[in-house]
N, C-alpha and C positions, 0 to 999 in steps of 0.2 A: 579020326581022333577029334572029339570034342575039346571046345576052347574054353580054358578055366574061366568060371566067371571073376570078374577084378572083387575085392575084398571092398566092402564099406569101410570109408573114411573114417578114422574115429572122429566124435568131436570132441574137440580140446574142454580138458577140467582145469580146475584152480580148485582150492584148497586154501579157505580164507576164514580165518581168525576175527570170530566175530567181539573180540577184547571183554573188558570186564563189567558192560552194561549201557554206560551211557552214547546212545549213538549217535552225537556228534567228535567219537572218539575211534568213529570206523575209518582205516587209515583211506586216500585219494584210492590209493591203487584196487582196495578193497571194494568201494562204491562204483569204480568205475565197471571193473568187473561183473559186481551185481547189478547194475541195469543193461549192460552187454550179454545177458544171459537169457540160451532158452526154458532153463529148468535152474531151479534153485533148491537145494535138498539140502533142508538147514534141519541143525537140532531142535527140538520142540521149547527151550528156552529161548531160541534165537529166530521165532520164525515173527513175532511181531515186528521184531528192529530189523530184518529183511523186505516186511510188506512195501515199505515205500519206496523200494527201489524195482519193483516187480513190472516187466514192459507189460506192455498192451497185447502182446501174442506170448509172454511168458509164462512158464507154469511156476509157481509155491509149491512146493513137496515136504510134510511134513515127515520127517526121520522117526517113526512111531509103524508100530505093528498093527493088527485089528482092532484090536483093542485100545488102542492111545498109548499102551507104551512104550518107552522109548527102545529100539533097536538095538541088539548090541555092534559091539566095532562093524563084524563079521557083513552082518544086516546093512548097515549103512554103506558100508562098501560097496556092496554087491547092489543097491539101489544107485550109485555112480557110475559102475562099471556098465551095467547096460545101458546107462542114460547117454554115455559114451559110445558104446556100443550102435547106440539109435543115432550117430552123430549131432549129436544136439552139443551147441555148447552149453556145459553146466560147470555150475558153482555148488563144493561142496560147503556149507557154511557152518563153523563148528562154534559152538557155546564157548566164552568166556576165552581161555586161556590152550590151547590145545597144545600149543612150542612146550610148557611148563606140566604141563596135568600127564602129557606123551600121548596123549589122544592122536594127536595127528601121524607120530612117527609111528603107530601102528594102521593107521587107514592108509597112507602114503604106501608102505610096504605092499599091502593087498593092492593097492594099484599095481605098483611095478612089478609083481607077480603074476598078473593078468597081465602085463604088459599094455599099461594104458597111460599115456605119460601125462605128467602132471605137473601146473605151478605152485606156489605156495603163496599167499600174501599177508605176511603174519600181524598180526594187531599189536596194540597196546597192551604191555604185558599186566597181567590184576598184580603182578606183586610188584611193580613200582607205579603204576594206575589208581588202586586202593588207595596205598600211604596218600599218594599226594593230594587226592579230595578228601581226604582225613584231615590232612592238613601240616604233613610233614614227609620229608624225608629220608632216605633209609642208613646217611653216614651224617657224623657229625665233627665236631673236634673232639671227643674221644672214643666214638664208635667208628671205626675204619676198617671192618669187616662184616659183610653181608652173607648168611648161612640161610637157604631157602630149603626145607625140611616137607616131609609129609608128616602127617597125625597117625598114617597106617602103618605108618616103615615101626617095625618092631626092632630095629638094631640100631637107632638114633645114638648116638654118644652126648649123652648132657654134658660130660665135661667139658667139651670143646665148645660149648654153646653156653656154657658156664662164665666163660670170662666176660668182662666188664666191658670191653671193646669190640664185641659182637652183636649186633642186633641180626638177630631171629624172625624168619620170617615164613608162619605155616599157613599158605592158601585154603586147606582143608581142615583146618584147627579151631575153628570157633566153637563147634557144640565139645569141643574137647579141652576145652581153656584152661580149666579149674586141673585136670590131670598132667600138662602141659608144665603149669604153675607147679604144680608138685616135684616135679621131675626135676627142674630147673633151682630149685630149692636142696631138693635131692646130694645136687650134686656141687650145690655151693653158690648159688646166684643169689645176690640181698635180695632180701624182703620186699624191699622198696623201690627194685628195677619197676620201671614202670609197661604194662600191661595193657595193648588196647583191640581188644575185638569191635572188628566190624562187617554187617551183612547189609547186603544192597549198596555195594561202594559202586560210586559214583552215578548213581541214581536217585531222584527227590526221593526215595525209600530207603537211602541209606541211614542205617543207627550206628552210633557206637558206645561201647562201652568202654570208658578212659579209666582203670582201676592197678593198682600194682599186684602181684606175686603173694603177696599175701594177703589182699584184702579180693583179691579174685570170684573166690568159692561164691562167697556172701553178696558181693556186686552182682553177679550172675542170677543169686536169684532173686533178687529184688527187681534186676530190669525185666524178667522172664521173657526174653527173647529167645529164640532158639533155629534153627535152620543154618545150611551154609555160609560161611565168610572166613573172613582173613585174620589171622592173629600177629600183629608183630610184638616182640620185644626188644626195649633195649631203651637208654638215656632220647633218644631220636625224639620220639614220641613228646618228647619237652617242647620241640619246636613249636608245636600245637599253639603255645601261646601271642606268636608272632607269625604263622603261616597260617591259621584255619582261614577260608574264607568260602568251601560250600556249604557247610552247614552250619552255616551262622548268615545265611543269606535271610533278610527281613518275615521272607512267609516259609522258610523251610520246613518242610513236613506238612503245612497246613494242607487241608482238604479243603476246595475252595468249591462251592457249588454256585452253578453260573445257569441260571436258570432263559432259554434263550426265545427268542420267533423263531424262524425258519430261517432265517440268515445267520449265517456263521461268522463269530468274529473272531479269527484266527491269529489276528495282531491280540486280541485281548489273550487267548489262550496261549500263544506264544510266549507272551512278557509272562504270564503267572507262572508258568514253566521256569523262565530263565529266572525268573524272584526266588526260586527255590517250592514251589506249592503243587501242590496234585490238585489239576481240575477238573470236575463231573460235571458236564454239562448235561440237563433237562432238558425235554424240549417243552414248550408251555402253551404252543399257539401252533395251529395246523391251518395252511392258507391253501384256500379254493376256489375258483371260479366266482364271479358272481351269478344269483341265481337265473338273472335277468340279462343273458350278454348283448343286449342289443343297444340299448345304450353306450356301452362302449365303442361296440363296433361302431355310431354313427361319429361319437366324439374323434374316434381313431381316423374318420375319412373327414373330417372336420381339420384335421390337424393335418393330413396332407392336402386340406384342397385352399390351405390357407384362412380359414374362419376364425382362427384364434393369433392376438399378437404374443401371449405369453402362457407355458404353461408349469404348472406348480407341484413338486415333487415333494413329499413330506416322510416316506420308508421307501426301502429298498424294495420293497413289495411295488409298490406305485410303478418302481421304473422298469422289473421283470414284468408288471403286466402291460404294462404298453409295449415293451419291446417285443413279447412275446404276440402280441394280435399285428404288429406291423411285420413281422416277421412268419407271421399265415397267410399274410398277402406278401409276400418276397419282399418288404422294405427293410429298410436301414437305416443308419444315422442320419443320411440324407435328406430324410422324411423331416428333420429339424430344422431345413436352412430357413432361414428368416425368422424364427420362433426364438423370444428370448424364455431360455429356462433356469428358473428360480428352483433350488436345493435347501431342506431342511438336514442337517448332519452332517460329517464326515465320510460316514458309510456310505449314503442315498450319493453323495457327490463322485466317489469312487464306483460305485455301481454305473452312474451315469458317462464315469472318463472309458471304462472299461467297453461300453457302449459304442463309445466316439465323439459324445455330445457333451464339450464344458460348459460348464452350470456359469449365465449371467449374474447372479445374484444369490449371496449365502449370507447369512447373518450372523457377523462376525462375533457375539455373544455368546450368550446361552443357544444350544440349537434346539428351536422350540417354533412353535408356530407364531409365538405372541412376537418372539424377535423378529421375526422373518418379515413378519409386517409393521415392525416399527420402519424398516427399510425400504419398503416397498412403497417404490412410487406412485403419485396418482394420477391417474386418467387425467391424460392433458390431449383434449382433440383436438391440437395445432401438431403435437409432437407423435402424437400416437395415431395412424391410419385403423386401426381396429381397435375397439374396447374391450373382445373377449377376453377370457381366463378359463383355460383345463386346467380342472382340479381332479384328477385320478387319486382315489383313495380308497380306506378299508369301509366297510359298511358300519362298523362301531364309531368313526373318526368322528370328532367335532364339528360342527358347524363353523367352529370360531374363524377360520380361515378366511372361508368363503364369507361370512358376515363382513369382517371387518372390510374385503376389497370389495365390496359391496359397498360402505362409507365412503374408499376411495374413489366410486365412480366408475369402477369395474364391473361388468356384467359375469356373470361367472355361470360356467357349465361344473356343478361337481356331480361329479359322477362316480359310484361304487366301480371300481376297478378289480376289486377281489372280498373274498368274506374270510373272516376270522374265526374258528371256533378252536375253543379250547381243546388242549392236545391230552390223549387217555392220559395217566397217570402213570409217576414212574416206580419200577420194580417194589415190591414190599421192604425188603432190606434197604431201597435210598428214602422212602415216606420214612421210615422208622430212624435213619439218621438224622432225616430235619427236624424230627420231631421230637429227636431225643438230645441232641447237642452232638454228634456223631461229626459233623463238618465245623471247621473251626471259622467260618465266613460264608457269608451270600452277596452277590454281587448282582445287582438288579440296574437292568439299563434299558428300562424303559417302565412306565406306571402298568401297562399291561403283563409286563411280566409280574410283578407283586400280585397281582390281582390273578391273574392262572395260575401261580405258583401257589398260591394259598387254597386257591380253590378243587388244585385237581391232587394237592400232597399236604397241607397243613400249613400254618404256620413255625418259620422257623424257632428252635430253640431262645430260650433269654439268653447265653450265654455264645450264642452265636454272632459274632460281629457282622452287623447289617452294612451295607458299602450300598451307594444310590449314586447315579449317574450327574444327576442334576435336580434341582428344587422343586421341581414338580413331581419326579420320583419319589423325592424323600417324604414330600406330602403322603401320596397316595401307601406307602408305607408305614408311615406313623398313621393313617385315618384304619389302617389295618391292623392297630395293635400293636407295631414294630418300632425297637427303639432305633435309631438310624444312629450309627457312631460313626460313619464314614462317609464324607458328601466331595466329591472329582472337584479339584481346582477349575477344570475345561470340562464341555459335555463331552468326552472321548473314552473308548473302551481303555486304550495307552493310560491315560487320565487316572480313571479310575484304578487302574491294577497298580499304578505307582502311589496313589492315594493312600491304598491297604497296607501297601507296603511299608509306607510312612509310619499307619498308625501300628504295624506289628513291630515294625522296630523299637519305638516305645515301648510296648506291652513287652519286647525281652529285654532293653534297658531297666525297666520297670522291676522284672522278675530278676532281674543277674544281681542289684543291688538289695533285694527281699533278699539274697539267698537261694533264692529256687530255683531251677536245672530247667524248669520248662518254661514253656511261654505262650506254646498253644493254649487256647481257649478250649478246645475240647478236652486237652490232658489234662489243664486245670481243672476242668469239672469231673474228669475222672479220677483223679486225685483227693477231690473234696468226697465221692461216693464212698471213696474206699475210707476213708476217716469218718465219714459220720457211721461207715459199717463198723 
């Protein structure tokens, strides 16, 4: 008699509630989950806001068939059940709202029919998630009853949705507002209950339409919005004038093009995000070897065998290529002791902590070469046992550095560290957005990016707000045609994005007191098309 073989373990699912968009609104239990997982099998609206929780041995599983689209319940099930089956631990991750839509209590069931047991970790529900990045909530002092509805349900009762005391709340009700409106009217609701569709809640994509019952129809087609969102009704929605505060954030909605080098500034794109802005970043400068490495390599054995007292970092580029050739020969921070190191920027100084090596000497100023050497001391041979100077830099960089410690008695080795060439050009639809007023800002942090940016996409629009890091930017920008309306109190990427911010809040100060509903720079220009059409 043969001996059964034991059964594979299943591995344990969850069933988690990817909420109503924005994802710093995925609940703890929900992220913990999702990086604890070896397969992730999210709906195709939710597989971006999944990507950054995805390990290093996990899979992403798109919920879509051959073709891209999406799977029905059945489908998606059955893509869990064996992943279960495979004992892997997986996460099913469902779109937006599934506690409310029943999505879930129908995948749930096809589990426990396979017999495959399961957690849940529900989200942030879109029908009190929505209101509140709207900017209100859903009871007041005369509304004390909450009716949450579908647009499909063909048996709705208006009357009970009729009363004055009820806000109404339809998840799948936006492209159906205008009949919604009728209905409620229908059966006895004022004219003047207030009205507000919104699509892309709680994301810098979110719109909304703030209109009542009977001016509905006519609002609708003037915004010509159209796609999935949230309808509430009811007096609530007044709150609006004392609770909005996402979308009335300084650059809300703005598209912000951030034209970059090869380093990332993730502190700048992080604040335009929290400002309320959509940022596209370009790339404008592609960094490579230089053609000639052997000059580095001697500077690099220079620097470890002590030939140099000080050496001079001016981009982040400077201090990946040194780390990078000490790091082909197995070095490390270590390679620095006794070397004082001089940092131009923010960034270059953070690249260098990241390293292990803190910078002696920053220029507490403008971060620029000309400050670096206002501070830089001179060659004194009682105090200083060596007079060299490494200067690792790009092959376009200035002389000025090297000149000026050269006055102070410095001998200096500069040497091309890496070469710059401009980067292809990006997509036909973003050249034709800079060029047409499509992005409502540019934000330029550094003279080289003005100068690639113009060269490998155009010049940005006139009605584009120009944003420049610091004075030497803004030169190299206006010697290019460009009106500069935005210059960073600090040379800092932080700086600047709070700068923009400054001056959009004016520009909707500005438009709230005109009268006008917009404030973008690009609406406004498409506003003025449509009128001079």
């Amino acid at each position: 008699m043969s001996t059964p073989r034991p059964k594979k373990k299943l591995g344990p699912v969850a069933l988690v509630a990817a909420g109503p968009g924005d994802p710093e609104l995925l609940t703890l239990r929900a992220a913990e989950l999702l990086r604890s997982a070896a397969r992730i099998i999210a709906d195709f609206d939710a597989v971006e806001l999944a990507r950054p929780f995805v390990g290093p041995d996990a899979e992403l599983v798109a919920a879509v068939d051959t073709r891209g689209l999406p799977l029905d319940h059945a489908g998606r099930a059955k893509l869990v059940i064996e992943s279960a089956r495979d004992g892997r631990r997986t996460v099913r991750l469902l779109a937006g709202d599934p506690v409310l839509d029943g999505s879930l209590a129908v995948e749930a069931a096809a589990l426990r029919k396979a017999k495959v047991p399961f957690e849940i970790a529900p989200g942030v529900s879109t029908a009190i998630g929505i209101p509140a990045y709207a900017g209100f909530g859903l009871t007041g002092r005369r509304s004390r009853e909450v009716h949450i509805v579908s647009a499909a349900d063909p048996d709705i009762d208006w009357m009970v949705l009729a009363r004055d005391r009820v806000t109404v709340v339809i998840p799948d009700g936006a492209d159906s507002a205008p009949a919604v409106a009728k209905s409620l009217l229908g059966a006895g609701r004022s004219g003047d209950t207030p009205m507000i569709i919104t699509r892309g809640g709680t994301t810098v994509e979110q719109r909304s339409i703030v209109t009542t019952l009977d001016d509905v129809a006519n609002d609708v087609k003037l915004a010509k919005q159209a796609g999935p969102g949230v309808v509430v009704v009811g007096d609530v929605i007044e709150q609006r004038d004392r609770m909005a505060w996402f979308d009335v954030k300084p650059l809300f909605g703005w598209r912000v093009l951030v034209p970059r080098t090869q380093e990332r500034s993730d502190d700048l794109l992080d604040r335009l995000v929290r400002l309320g802005s959509i940022p596209v970043e370009v790339s404008t400068i592609s960094v490579e070897p230089p053609r000639t490495p052997q000059q580095m390599e001697r500077a690099v054995h220079g620097l470890v065998s002590g030939r140099f007292e000080w050496i001079g970092f001016t981009s982040v580029n400077a201090v990946r290529a040194v780390r990078e050739k000490l790091e082909q020969y197995g070095l490390d921070a270590r390679s620095f002791a006794g070397l004082k190191v001089a940092a131009v920027g923010v960034d270059t100084a953070a690249a260098l902590v990241a390293f292990g090596v803190q910078p002696d000497l920053m220029p507490t100023g403008e971060a620029s070469t000309a400050a670096l050497l206002d501070e830089w001391p001179p060659y004194d041979s009682l105090m200083d046992p060596i007079n060299r100077v490494f200067l690792p830099r790009a092959d376009i960089a200035t002389e000025t550095l090297g000149a000026g410690l050269a006055e102070l008695g410095w001998e200096v080795e500069d040497v091309t560290a890496y070469r710059t060439v401009r980067a292809a050009p990006p997509p036909a639809e973003t050249r034709e957005a800079i060029k047409s007023g499509g992005f409502d800002a540019v934000l330029f942090t550094s003279s080289s990016t003005v100068r690639n940016l113009v060269g490998i996409a155009g010049k940005p629009h006139t009605t584009t707000v120009v944003a420049c890091i610091g004075p030497q930017t803004a030169k190299t920008a206006e010697e290019h045609g460009l009106r500069v309306d935005v210059l960073a109190e600090e040379p800092t990427p932080v700086s600047l994005a709070e700068a923009l911010a400054a001056h959009g809040e004016e520009l909707r100060l500005a438009a709230l007191a005109a009268g006008e509903s917009s404030w973008r720079p690009s609406r406004r220009r498409a506003a003025a098309r449509r009128k001079a059409t």
